[in-house]
C-alpha positions as CSV (number, residue, x, y, z in Angstrom):
1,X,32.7,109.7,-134.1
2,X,32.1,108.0,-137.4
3,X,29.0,108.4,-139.4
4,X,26.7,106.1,-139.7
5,X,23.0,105.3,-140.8
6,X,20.3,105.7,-138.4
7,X,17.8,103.1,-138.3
8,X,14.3,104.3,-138.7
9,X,12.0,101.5,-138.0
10,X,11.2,98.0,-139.9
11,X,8.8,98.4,-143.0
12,X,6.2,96.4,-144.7
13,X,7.3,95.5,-148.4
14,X,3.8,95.2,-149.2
15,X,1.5,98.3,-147.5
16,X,4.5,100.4,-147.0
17,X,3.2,100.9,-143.0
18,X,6.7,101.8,-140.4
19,X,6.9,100.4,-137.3
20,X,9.2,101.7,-134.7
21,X,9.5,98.2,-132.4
22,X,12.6,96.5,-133.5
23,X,11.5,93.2,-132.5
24,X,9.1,92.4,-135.4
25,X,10.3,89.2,-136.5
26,X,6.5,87.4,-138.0
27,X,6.3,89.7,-140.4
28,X,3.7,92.9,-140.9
29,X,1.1,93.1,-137.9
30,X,-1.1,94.3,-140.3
31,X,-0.5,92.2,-143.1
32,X,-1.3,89.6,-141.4
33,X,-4.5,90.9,-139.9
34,X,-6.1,91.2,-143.6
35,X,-4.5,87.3,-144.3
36,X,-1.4,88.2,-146.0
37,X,2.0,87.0,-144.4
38,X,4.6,89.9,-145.5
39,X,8.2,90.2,-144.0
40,X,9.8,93.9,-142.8
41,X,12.6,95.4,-144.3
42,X,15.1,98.0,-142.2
43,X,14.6,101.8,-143.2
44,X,17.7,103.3,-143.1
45,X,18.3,107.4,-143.0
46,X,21.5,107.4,-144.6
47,X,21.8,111.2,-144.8
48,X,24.4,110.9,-142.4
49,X,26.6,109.0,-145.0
50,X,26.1,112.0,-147.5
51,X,29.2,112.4,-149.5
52,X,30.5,109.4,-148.6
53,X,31.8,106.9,-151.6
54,X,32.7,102.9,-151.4
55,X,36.7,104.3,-152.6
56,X,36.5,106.8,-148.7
57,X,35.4,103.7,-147.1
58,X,38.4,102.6,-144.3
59,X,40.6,99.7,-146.0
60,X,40.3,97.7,-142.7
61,X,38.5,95.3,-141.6
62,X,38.3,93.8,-144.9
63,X,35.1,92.2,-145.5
64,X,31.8,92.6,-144.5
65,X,32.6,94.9,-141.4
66,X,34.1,97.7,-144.1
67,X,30.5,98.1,-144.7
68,X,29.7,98.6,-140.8
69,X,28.4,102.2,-141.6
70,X,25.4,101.2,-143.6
71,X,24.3,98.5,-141.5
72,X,21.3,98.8,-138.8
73,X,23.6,98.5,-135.9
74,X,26.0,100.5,-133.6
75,X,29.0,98.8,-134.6
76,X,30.8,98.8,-131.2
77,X,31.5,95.5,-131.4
78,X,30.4,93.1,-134.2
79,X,30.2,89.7,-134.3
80,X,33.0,88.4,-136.5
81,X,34.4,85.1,-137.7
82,X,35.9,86.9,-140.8
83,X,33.5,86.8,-143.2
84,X,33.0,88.4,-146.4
85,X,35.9,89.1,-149.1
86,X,35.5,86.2,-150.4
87,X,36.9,86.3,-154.0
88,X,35.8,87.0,-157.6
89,X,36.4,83.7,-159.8
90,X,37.1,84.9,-163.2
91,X,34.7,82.0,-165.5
92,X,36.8,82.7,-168.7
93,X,35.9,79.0,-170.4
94,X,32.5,79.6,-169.3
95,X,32.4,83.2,-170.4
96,X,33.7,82.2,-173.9
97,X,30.9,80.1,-174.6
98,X,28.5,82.8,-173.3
99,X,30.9,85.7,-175.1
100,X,31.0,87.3,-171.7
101,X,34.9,88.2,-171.6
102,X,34.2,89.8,-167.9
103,X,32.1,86.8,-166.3
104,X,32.9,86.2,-162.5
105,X,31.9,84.3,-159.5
106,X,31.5,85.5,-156.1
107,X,32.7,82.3,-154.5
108,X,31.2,82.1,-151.2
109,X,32.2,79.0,-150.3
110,X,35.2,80.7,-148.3
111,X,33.2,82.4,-145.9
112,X,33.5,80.9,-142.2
113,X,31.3,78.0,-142.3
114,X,31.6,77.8,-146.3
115,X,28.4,80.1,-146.9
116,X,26.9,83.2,-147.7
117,X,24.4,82.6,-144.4
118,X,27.7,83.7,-142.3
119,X,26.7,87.6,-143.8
120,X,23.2,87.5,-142.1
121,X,24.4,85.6,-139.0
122,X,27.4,88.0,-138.8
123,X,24.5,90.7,-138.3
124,X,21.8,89.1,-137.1
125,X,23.3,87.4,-134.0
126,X,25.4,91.6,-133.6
127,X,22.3,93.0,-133.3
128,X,21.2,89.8,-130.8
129,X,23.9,91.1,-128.7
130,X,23.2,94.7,-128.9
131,X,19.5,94.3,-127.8
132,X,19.7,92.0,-125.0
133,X,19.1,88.4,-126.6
134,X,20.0,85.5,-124.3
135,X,19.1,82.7,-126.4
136,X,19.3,82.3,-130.0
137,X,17.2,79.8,-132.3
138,X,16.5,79.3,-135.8
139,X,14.8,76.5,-138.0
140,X,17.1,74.6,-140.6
141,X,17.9,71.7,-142.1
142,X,21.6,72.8,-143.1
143,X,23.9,75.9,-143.4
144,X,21.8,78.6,-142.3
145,X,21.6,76.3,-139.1
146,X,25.4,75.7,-138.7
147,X,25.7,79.6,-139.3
148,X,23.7,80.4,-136.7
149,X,25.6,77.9,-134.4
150,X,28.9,79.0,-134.9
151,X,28.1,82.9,-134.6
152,X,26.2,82.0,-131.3
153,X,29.1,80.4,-130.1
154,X,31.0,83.3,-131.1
155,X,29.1,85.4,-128.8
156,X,28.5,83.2,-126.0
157,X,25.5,83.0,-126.0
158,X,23.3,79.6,-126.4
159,X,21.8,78.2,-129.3
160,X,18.4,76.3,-129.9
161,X,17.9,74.7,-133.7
162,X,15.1,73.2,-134.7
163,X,15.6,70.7,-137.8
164,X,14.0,67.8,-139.4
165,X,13.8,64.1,-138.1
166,X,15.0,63.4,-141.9
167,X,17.8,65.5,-142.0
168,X,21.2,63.7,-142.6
169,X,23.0,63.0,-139.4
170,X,26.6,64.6,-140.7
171,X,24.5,68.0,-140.6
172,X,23.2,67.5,-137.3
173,X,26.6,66.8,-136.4
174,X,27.8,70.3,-137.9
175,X,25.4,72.1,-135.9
176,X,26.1,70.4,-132.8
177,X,30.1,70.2,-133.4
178,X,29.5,74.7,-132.8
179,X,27.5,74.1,-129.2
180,X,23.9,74.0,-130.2
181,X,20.9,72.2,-128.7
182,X,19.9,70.4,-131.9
183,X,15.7,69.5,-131.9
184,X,14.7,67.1,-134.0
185,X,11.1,67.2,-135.5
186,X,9.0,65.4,-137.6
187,X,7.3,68.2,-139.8
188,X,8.1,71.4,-140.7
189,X,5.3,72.8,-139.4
190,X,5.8,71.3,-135.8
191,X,9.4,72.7,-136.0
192,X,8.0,76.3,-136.6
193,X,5.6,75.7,-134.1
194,X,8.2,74.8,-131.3
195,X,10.5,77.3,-132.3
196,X,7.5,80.3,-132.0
197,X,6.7,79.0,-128.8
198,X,10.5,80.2,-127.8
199,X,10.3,83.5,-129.8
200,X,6.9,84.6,-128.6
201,X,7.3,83.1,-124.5
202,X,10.8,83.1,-123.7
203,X,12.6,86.3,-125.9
204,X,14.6,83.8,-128.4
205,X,16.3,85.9,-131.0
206,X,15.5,84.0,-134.3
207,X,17.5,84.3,-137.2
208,X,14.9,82.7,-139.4
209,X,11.4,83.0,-140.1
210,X,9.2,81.4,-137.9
211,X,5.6,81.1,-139.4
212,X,3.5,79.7,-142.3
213,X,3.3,80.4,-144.9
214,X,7.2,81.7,-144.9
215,X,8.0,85.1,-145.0
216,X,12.0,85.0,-145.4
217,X,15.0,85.8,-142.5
218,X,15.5,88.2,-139.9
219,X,15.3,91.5,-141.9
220,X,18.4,92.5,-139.8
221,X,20.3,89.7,-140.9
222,X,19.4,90.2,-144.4
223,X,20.8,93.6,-144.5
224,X,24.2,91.8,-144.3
225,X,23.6,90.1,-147.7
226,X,24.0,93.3,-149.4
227,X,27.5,93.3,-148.6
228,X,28.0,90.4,-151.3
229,X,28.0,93.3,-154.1
């Protein structure tokens, strides 16, 4: 069996408090209590990676699944379009001017819907699957929405987005062109309402925040952005 990191709870970036229920997706309980909105992080024990080093890690999949052993799922079967290596543009004009001979960019842009959201939705909608979700749902007005979308599809599973009234049709389009229930709204704040109504009654799996003022993603999902280095 292949090591891997065990997850040991979701923590507060701010008080440092654990908590051992892995659906904690408004941010710290506690936090929150005192009037200070604070997303979780995912503690990892990765003593059972000890000795292990980026060259012993298995060639294949390329991409962000290389990396399945440090992330805060069991692996047994990701949710994959194919994301991550995505290539390293070498800026040499740029990096000239800026007499940086060894200036690159991580061009993102390949990834399956053309952005680095695809990392956290690659996650994000895995562990979905591995706990049980039956809906997912997010707020967005463009790619993290489209993400979300197209990795839903990928699982099966349905999708609710919540967006803006104002938001340009071809977007809406994009999202709906992968299967989702697009939901117009007027304000942000009534789009965060409707979509914590679905969260918090019916067991969506959000792969956004969801409450004001913002606290950032899905801490699984963000786990998957550390694959970019």
């Amino acid at each position: 069996m292949t090591a891997r990191a065990r997850v040991v709870g979701l923590t507060c970036l701010r008080c440092q408090t654990n908590f051992n229920e892995g659906w904690l997706f408004a941010g710290c309980p506690r936090c929150r209590e005192n009037g200070v909105s604070v997303n979780l992080t995912v503690t990892l024990d990765l003593s059972p990676l000890h000795g292990i080093t980026p060259e012993s890690l298995p060639p294949t999949p390329r991409g962000l699944w290389r990396f399945a052993a440090t992330l805060p799922l069991r692996g047994d079967h990701p949710i994959s379009l194919g994301e991550g290596a995505t290539p390293l543009i070498h800026l040499e004009r740029l990096g000239k001017r800026l007499g940086l001979s060894r200036l690159y960019a991580k061009d993102e842009s390949q990834n399956p819907t053309w952005s680095y959201k695809d990392r956290l939705c690659a996650v994000a909608v895995t562990h979905a699957v591995e706990t049980g979700a039956r809906v997912i749902t997010i707020s967005s007005t463009g790619n993290h929405g489209a993400s979300t979308a197209a990795y839903a599809a990928r699982a099966g599973l349905p999708c609710v987005i919540f967006t803006l009234a104002s938001v340009p049709d071809t977007m809406k389009t994009l999202m709906q062109a992968y299967g989702a229930a697009v939901v117009a709204c007027p304000t942000s704040e009534s789009r965060w309402a409707l979509m914590r109504e679905g969260v918090e009654r019916h067991g969506w799996y959000p792969t956004s925040g969801f409450v004001m003022p913002p606290i950032g993603s899905n801490p699984y999902g963000v786990e998957g952005y550390k694959s970019i280095a």
